[in-house]
C-alpha positions in Angstrom: 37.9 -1.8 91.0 40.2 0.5 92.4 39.6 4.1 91.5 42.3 6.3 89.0 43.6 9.7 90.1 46.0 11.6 88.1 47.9 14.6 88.2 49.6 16.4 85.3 51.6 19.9 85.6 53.4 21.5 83.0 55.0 24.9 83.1 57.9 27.0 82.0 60.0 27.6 85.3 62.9 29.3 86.3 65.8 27.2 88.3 64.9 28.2 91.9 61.7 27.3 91.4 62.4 23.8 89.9 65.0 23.5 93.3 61.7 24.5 95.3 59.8 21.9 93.9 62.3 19.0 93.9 62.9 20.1 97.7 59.5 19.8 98.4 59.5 16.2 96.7 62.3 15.7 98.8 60.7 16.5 102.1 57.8 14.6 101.1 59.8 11.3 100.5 61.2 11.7 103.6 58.2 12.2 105.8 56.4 9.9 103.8 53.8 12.3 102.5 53.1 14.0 99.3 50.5 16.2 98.3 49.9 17.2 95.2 47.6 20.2 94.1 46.3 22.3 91.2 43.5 24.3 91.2 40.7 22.0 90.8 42.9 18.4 91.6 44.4 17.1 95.0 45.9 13.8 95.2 48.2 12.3 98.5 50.8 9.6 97.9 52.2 7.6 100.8 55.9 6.6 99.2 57.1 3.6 100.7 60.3 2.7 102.2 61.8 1.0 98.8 60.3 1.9 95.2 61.5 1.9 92.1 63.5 5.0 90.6 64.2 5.2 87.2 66.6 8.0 85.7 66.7 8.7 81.8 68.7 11.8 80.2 68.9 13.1 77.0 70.7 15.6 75.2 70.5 16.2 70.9 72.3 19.3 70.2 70.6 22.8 72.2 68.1 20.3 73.8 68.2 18.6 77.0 65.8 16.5 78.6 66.1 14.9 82.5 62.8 12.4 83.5 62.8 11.1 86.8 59.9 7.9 87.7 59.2 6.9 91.1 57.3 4.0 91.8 55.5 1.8 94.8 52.3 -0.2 96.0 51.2 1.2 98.3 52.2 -0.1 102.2 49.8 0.3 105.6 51.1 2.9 108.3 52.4 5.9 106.0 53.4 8.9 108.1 51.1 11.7 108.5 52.7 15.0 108.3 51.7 16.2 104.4 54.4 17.9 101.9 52.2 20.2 99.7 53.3 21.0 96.3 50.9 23.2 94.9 50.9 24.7 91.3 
């Protein structure tokens, strides 16, 4: 049975720091790398050349809400130059 990692942040940011971390989600798509880390937690993702994105927005009066999904199985011969994201 394959084995389950997750990885959960949550934090109160300003903008430039959001940027930073979409950027560095950026750079990992791109060189096929991710690497996610927390104090106690590291987990690497290999994105593959076609995955699913799903977008959903919402807005109710003063509140807004943007939720972006990524997802893809997995493919042999990911790139090997990480994109760390720490928190």
């Amino acid at each position: 049975m394959a084995k389950k990692e997750e990885f959960q942040h949550e934090s109160i940011q300003d903008n430039h720091t959001v940027s930073q971390y979409l950027q560095a989600l950026i750079d990992g798509l791109e060189s096929g790398t991710i690497v996610l880390n927390s104090e106690d937690k590291q987990i690497i993702f290999h994105p593959g050349d076609l995955m699913e994105m799903v977008i959903k927005a919402k807005k109710k009066g003063d509140k807004n809400k943007i939720s972006l999904k990524f997802s893809w199985k997995d493919t042999p011969g990911g790139r090997t130059e990480p994109v760390r994201i720490t928190t």
